[in-house]
C-alpha positions as CSV (number, residue, x, y, z in Angstrom):
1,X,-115.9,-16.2,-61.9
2,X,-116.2,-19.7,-60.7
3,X,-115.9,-18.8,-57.1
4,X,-118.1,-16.1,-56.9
5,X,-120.6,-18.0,-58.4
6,X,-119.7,-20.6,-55.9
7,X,-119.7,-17.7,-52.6
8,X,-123.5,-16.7,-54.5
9,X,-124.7,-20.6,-53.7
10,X,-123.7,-20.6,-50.5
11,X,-124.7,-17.3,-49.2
12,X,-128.1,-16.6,-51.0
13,X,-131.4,-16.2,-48.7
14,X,-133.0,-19.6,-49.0
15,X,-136.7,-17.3,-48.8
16,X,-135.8,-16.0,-52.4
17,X,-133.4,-19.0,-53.7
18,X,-135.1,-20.8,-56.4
19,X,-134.3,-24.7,-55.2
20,X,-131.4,-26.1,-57.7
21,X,-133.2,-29.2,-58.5
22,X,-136.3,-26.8,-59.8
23,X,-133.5,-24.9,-62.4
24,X,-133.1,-27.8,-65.2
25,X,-137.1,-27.3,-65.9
26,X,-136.9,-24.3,-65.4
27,X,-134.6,-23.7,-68.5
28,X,-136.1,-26.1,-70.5
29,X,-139.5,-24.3,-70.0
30,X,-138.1,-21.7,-71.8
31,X,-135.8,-22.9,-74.1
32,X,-138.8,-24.6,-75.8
33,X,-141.0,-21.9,-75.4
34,X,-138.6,-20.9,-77.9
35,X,-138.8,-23.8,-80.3
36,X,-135.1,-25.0,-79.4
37,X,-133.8,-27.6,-77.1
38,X,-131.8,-28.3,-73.8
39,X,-130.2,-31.1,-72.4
40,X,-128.7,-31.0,-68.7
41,X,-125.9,-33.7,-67.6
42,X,-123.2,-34.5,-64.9
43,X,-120.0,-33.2,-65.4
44,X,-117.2,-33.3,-62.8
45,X,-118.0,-30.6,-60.3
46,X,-121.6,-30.0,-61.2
47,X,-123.9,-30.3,-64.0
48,X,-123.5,-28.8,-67.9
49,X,-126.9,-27.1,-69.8
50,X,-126.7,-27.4,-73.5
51,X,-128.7,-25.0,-74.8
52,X,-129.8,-25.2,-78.7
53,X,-132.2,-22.3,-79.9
54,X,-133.0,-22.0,-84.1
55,X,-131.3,-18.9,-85.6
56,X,-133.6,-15.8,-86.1
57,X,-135.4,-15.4,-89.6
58,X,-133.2,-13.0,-91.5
C-alpha cells in the first residue's frame, strides 16, 4: 500500500494535485467542521494525522 501511495505522489498531474502543504488544513477544516480535532506531526518518512471526532448520539 505504501508504495502505491508513494507511485500516486509522484505521478499525479500537478493541474489537478492539491499542493501537500495545503492538505493539513485541509483536514483540519473538516475535522472541526465536525466538532473533533486533528493534529499533524513529523514522523520518520513523512508526516502522521491524528484524527479525533466525538462518537455519534446513540
Amino acid at each position: 500500500m505504501i508504495d502505491e501511495q508513494r507511485e500516486h505522489r509522484l505521478h499525479r498531474d500537478p493541474a489537478t494535485a492539491i499542493p501537500e502543504e495545503a492538505c493539513p488544513a485541509i483536514v483540519r477544516g473538516i475535522v472541526e467542521a465536525h466538532d473533533g480535532r486533528a493534529t499533524v506531526r513529523n514522523v520518520p518518512g513523512g508526516c502522521r494525522f491524528e484524527v479525533v471526532l466525538p462518537a455519534a448520539a446513540s
